[in-house]
C-alpha positions as CSV (number, residue, x, y, z in Angstrom):
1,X,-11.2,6.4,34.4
2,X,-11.4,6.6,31.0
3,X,-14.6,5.6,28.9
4,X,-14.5,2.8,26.0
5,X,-14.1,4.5,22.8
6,X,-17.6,4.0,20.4
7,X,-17.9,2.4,17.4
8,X,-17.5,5.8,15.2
9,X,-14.6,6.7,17.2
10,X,-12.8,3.2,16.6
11,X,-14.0,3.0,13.2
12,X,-11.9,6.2,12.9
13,X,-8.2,4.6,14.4
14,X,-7.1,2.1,11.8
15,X,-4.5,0.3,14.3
16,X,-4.0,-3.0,12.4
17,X,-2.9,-1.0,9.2
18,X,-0.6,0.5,11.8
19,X,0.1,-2.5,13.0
20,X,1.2,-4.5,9.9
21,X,3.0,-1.5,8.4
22,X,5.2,-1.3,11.5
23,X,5.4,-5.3,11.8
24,X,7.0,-4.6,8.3
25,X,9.7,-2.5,9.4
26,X,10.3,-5.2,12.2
27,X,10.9,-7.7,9.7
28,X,12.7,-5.4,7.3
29,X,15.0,-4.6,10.6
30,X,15.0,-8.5,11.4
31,X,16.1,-9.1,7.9
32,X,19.0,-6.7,7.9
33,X,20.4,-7.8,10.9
34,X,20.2,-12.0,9.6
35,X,21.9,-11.1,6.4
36,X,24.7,-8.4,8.4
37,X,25.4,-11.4,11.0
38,X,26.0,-14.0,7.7
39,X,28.3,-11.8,5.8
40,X,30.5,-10.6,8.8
41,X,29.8,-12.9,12.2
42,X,29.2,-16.8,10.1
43,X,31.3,-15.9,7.0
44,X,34.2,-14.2,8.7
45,X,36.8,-16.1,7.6
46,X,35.6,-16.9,4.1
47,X,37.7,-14.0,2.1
48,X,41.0,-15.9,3.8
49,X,39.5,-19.2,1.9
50,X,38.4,-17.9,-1.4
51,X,39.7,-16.8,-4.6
52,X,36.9,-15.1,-6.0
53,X,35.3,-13.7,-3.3
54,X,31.9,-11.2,-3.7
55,X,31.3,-8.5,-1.9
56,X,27.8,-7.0,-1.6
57,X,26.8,-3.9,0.2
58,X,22.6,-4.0,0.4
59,X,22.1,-6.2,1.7
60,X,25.2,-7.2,3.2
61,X,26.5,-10.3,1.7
62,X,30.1,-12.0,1.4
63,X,29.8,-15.0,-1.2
64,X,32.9,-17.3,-2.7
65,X,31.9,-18.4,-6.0
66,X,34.0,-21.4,-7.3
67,X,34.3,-22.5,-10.9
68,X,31.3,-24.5,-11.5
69,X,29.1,-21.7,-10.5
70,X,28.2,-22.5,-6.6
71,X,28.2,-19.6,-4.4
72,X,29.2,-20.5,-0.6
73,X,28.2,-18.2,1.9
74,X,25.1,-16.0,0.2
75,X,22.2,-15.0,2.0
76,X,19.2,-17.3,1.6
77,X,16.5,-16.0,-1.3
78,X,13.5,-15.9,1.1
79,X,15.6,-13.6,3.5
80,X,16.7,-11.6,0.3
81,X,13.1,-11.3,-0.5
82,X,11.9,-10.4,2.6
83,X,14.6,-7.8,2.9
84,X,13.4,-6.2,-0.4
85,X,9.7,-6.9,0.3
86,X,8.9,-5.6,3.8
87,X,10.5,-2.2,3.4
88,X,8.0,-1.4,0.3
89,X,5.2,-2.8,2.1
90,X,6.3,-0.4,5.1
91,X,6.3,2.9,2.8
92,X,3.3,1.8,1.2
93,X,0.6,1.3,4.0
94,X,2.3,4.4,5.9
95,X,1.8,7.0,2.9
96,X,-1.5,5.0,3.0
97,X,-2.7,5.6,6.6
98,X,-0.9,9.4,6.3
99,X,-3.1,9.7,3.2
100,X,-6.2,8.3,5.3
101,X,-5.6,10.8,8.3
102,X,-5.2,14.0,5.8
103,X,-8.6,13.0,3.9
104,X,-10.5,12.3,7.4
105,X,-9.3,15.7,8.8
106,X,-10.8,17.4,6.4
């Protein structure tokens, strides 16, 4: 069996920074997949209905915009937001916690 780590030795394995920066890229992952499945799995027959149709690569998105200015079909902003969010939240508390493991092995 193996014994309970001490309180130095779990002072020393940041897991929830781990944790959250990898949550991050599940919801970065989450988010890509929401806005892929809109543009190409809901919207699929929107460019056979629309006149001026808008194409966006990252993140995916397939939008008709009609004359007044409405656009039918475009991702929601929160999903937008999490898309562009998580990723740099991701790369920032993982060149955190690699930052943390250089300094404490030294």
């Amino acid at each position: 069996m193996t014994a309970s780590p001490t309180a130095s030795e779990a002072a020393h394995r940041p897991t929830a920074l781990w944790g959250v920066s990898l949550a991050s890229l599940g919801v970065f992952l989450v988010s890509w997949a929401l806005c892929w499945v809109n543009a190409y799995v809901v919207n699929d027959d929107l460019p056979n209905a629309c006149g001026d149709l808008r194409r966006q690569s990252f993140p995916p998105e397939v939008a008709c915009a009609s004359a007044d200015g409405t656009l039918t079909g475009a991702n929601p902003g929160w999903i937008e937001a999490l898309f562009f969010a998580s990723p740099v939240v991701f790369v920032l508390l993982t060149s955190m916690m690699l930052a943390f493991a250089t300094v404490r092995r030294k």
